[in-house]
C-alpha positions as CSV (number, residue, x, y, z in Angstrom):
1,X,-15.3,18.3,4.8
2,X,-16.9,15.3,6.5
3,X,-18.1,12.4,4.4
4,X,-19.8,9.2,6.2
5,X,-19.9,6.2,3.5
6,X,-21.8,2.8,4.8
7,X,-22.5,-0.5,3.5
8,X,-25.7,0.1,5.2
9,X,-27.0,2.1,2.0
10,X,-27.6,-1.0,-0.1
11,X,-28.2,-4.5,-0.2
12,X,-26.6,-7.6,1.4
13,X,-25.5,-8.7,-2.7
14,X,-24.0,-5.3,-3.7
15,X,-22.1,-4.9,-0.4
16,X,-18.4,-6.2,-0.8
17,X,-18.3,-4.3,-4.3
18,X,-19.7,-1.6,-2.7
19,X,-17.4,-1.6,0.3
20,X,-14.5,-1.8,-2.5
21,X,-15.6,1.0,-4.2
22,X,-15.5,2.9,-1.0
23,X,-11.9,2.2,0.2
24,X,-10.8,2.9,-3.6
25,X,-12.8,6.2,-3.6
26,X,-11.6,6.7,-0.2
27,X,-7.6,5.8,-0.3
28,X,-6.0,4.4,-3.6
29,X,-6.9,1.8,-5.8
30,X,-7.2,-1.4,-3.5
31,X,-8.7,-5.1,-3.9
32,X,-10.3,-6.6,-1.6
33,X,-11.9,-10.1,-0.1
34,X,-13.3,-10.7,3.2
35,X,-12.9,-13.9,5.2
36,X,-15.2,-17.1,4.7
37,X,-16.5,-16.8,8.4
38,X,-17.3,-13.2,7.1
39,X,-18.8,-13.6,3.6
40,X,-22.3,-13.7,4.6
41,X,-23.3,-10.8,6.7
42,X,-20.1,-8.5,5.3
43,X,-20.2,-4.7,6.5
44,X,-18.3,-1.9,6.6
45,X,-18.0,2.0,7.5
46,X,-15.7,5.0,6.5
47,X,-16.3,8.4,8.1
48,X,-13.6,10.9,5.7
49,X,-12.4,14.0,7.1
50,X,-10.5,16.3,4.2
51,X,-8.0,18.5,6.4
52,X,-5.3,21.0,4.6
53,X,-2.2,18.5,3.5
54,X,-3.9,15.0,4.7
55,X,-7.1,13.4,4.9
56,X,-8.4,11.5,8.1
57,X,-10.7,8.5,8.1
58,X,-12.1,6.0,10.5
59,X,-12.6,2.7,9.2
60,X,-14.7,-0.2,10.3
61,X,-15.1,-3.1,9.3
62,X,-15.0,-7.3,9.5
63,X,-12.2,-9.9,8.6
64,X,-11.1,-9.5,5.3
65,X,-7.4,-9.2,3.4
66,X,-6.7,-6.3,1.2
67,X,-4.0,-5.9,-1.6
68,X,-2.7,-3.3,-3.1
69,X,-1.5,-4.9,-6.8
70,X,1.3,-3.8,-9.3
71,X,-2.2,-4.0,-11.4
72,X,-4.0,-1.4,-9.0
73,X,-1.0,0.2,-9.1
74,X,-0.8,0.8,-13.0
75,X,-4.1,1.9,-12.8
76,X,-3.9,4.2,-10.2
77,X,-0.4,5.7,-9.7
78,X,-1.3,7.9,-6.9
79,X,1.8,8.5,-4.7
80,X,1.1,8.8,-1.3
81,X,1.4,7.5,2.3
82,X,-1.3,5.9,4.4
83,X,-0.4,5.8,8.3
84,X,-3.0,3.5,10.2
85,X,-3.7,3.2,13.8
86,X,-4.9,0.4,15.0
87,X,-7.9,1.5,17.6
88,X,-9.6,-2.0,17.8
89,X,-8.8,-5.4,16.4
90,X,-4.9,-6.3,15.1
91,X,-4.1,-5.8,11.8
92,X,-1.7,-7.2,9.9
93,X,1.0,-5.0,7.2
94,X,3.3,-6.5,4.6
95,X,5.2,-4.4,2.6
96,X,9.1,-4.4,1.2
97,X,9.2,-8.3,2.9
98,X,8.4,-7.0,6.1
99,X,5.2,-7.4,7.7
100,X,3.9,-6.2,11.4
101,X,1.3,-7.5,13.3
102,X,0.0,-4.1,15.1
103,X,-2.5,-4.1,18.4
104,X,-4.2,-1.5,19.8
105,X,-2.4,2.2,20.3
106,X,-0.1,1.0,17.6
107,X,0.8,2.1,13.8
108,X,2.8,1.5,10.8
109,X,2.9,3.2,7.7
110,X,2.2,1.6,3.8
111,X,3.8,3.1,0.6
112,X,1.4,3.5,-2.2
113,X,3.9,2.7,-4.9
114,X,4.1,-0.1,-4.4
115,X,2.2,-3.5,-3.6
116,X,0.9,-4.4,0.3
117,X,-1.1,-6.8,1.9
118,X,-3.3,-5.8,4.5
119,X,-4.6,-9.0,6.9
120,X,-7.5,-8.2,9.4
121,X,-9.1,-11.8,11.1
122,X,-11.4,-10.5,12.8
123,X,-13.6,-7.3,13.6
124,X,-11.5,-4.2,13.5
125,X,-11.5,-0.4,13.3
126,X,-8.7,2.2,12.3
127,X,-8.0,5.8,12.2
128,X,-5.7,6.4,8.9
129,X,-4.0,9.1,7.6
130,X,-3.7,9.9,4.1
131,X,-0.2,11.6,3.4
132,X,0.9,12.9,0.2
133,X,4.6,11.2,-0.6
134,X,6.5,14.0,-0.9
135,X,5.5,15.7,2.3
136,X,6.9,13.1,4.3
137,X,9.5,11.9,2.3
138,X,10.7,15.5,2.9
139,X,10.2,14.7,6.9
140,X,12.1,11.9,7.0
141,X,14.6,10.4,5.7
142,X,15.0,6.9,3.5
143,X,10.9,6.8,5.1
144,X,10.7,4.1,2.3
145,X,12.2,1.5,4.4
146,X,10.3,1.7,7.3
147,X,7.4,0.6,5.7
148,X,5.2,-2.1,7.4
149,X,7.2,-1.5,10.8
150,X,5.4,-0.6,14.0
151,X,5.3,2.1,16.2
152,X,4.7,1.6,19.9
153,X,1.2,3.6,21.0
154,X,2.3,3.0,24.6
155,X,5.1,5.7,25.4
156,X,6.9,8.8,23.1
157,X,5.4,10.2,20.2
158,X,3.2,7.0,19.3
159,X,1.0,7.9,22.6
160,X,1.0,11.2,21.6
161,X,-0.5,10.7,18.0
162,X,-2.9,8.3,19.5
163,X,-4.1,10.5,22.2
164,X,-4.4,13.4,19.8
165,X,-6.3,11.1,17.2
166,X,-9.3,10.4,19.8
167,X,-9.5,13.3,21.0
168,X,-10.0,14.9,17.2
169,X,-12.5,12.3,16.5
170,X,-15.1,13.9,17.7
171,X,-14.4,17.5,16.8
172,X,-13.4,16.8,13.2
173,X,-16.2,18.1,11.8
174,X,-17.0,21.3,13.8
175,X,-13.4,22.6,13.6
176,X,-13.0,26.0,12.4
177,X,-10.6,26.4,9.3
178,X,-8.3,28.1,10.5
179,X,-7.2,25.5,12.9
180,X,-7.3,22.4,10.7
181,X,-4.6,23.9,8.8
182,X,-2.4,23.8,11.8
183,X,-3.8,20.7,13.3
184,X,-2.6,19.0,10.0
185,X,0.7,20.2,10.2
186,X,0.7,18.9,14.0
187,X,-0.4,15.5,12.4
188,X,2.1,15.0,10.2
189,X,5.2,16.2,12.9
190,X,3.5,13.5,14.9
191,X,3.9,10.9,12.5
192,X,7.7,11.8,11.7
193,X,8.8,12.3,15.4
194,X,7.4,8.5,15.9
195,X,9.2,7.2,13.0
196,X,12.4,8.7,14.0
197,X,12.2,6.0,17.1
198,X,12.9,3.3,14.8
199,X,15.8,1.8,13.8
200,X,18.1,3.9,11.3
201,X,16.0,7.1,10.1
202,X,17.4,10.2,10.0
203,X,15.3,13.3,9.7
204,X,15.8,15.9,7.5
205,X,17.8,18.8,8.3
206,X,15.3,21.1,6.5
207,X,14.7,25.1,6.9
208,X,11.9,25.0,9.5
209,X,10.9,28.4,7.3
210,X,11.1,26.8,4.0
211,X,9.5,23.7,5.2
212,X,6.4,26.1,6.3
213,X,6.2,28.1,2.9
214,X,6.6,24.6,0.9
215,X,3.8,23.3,2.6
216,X,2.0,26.5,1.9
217,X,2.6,26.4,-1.5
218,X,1.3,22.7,-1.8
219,X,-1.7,23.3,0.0
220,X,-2.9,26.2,-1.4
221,X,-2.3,24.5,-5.0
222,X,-4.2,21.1,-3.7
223,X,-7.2,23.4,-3.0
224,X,-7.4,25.6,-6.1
225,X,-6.4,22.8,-8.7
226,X,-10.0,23.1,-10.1
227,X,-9.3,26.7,-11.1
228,X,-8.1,26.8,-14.9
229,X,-6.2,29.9,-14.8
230,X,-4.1,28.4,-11.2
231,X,-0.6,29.2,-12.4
232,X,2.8,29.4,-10.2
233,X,2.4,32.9,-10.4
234,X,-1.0,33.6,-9.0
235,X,0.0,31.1,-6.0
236,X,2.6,33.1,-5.5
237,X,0.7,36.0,-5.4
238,X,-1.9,34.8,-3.6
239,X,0.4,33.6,-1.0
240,X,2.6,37.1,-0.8
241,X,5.8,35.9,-1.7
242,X,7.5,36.9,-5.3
243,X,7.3,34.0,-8.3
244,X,11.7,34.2,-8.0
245,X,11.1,33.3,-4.1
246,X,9.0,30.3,-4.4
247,X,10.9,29.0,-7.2
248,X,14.0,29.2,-5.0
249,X,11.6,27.2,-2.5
250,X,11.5,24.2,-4.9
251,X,15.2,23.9,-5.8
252,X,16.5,20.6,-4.5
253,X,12.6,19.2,-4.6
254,X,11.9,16.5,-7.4
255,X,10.1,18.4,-9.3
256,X,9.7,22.6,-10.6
257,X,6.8,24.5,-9.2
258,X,4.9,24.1,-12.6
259,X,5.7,20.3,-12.7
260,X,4.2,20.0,-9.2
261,X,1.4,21.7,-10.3
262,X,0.8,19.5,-13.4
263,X,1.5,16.3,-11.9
264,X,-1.5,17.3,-9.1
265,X,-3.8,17.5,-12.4
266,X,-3.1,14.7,-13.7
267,X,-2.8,12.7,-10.3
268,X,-6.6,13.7,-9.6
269,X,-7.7,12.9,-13.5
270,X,-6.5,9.7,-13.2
271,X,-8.2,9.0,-10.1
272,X,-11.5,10.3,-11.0
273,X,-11.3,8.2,-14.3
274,X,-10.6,4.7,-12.6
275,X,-14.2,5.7,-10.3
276,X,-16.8,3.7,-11.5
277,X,-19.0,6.7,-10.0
278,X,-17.6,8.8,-12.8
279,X,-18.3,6.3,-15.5
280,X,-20.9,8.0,-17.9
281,X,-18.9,11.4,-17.2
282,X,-17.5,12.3,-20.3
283,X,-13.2,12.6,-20.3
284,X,-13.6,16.3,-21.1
285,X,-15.9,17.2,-18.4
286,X,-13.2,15.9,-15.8
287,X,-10.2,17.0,-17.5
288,X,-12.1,20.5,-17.1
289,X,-13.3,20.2,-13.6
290,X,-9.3,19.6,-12.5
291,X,-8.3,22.5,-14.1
292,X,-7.7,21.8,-17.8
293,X,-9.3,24.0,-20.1
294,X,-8.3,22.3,-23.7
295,X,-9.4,18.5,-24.3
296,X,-6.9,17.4,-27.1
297,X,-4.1,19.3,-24.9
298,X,-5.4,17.2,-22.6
299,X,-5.5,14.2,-23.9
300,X,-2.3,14.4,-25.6
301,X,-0.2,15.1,-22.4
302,X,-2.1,12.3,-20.7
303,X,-0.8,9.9,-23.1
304,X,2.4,11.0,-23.5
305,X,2.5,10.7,-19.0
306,X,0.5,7.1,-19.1
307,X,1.7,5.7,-22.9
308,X,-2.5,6.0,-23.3
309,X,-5.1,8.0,-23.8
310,X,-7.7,8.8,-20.8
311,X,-10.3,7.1,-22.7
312,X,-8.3,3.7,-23.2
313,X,-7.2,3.6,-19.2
314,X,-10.5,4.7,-17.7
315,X,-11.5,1.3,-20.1
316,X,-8.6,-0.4,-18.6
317,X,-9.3,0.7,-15.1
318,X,-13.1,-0.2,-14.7
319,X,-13.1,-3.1,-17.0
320,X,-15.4,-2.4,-19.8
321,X,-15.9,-0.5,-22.8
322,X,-18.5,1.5,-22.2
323,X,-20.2,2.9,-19.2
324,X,-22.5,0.5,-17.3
325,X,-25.4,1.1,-15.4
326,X,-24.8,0.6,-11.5
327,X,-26.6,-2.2,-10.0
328,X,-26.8,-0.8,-6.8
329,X,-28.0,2.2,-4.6
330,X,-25.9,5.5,-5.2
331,X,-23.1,6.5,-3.0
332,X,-24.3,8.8,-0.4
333,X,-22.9,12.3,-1.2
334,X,-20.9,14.1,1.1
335,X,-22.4,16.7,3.5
């Protein structure tokens, strides 16, 4: 799925809370301010590409800082890994105490879990990878402290990635299923074998076989969450392999089959709630639309997750108590 999300679309007032509601929509829940020399003619462009396991964007933009806030965080607990390559500009990462200044051909990686400060001073443009936690935390090793750590673009793996990137990035859109799948997977290895040239990580030794089905398994979950009656035992028959099987898969993974599945729901919920896009959708209609099929069940194991009901943090998330009218043009759809 292709999605192409502009500043362009409405006007020079709205267009900082507009480019904000795009990299939230986009990535995870971010804030963001642009530099002084920048405030006037702001602008800004995602193009979103949705592949099996990750999601791949190309971001432009002007100077600005971004932060990622133990508020944003609260709000929006999604665990995941962005990888960004810088393509034009520098850009500046801090995360864990470290920060990286990276050039051209270069990338580091950010943790969602916790807070980072993104620093761009002047024009820029990025390819980044969206990464689900666990998948690469089961790739490499202790991946949490290499966080805000460069790779070098200009030899091993790091050229590789970034020679594969522009190449893709013009055939994103018009690639058949069927490869995407494997073109993810290609991603991801990418990613890992350029991590594994810095200092101290390990990678796993994993089953290359169980590493395959597990990946499987999460993907085909990720794109039949919607489905009410998705349960570990239909993925497993979907996917040919006996419920016992994929539950020995799991063993050693942080969380059952079932959890996994669960945590998914509620992962996409919570998102969906903190999107001011959603605002006059009523609780019920999203908990249904990822899958849930009884609101007080619903709203019941959200609290008991979060320590509040759905209704209380989409208030705390968007900042009001009940939904407001947008003040600018609508998001253009994706196509």
């Amino acid at each position: 799925m292709r999605q192409v999300l502009t500043t362009d679309a409405v006007g020079s007032r709205d267009r900082l809370s507009y480019w904000v509601d795009m990299i939230c929509s986009t990535y995870v829940r971010l804030d963001c301010s642009p530099l002084p020399a920048a405030a006037g003619t702001f602008d800004g462009e995602i193009e979103h590409h949705r592949l099996p396991g990750l999601e791949v964007s190309v971001v432009r933009s002007g100077p600005q800082t971004v932060l990622r806030t133990r508020a944003a965080i609260a709000r929006d607990p999604e665990d995941c890994f962005l990888v960004a390559l810088q393509t034009r500009g520098h850009g500046m990462v801090e995360q864990d105490g470290r920060e990286t200044l990276m050039a051209p051909g270069e990338f580091a990686i950010y943790d969602s879990r916790r807070p980072y400060t993104l620093r761009f001073s002047e024009d820029f443009e990025e390819m980044v990878l969206k990464v689900r936690g666990e998948a690469l935390r089961a790739t490499v090793r202790d991946v949490e402290s290499l966080t805000a750590t460069k790779v070098s673009g200009t030899t091993g793996p790091g050229r590789i990635l970034h020679a594969m990137l522009h190449s893709l990035r013009g055939e994103l859109g018009t690639l058949p299923a069927a490869s995407t799948a494997a073109i993810g997977d290609s991603l991801l290895s990418l990613v890992a074998a350029g991590l594994g040239t810095l200092r101290g990580p390990q990678r796993v030794e994993a089953n290359a076989l169980r590493t395959y089905h597990l990946a499987r398994i999460r993907r085909h979950i990720d794109e039949h969450l919607h489905e009410p009656d998705l349960t570990i035992e239909s993925v497993a028959h979907q996917l040919g392999m006996s419920v016992s099987h994929l539950h020995r898969l799991f063993a050693g993974e942080p969380h059952s089959p079932a959890q996994h599945l669960w945590a998914r729901r509620m992962e996409r919920c919570c998102k969906d709630l903190s999107d001011p896009r959603l605002a006059k959708r009523p609780v019920s209609d999203i908990a249904f639309r990822w899958g849930f099929n009884d609101a007080a069940h619903f709203s019941r194991a959200f609290r008991e997750r979060y320590g509040c009901p759905p209704r209380e943090w989409r208030q705390r998330a968007l900042g009001f108590k009940e939904p407001l009218q947008r003040r600018h043009s609508p998001r253009p759809s994706a196509r």
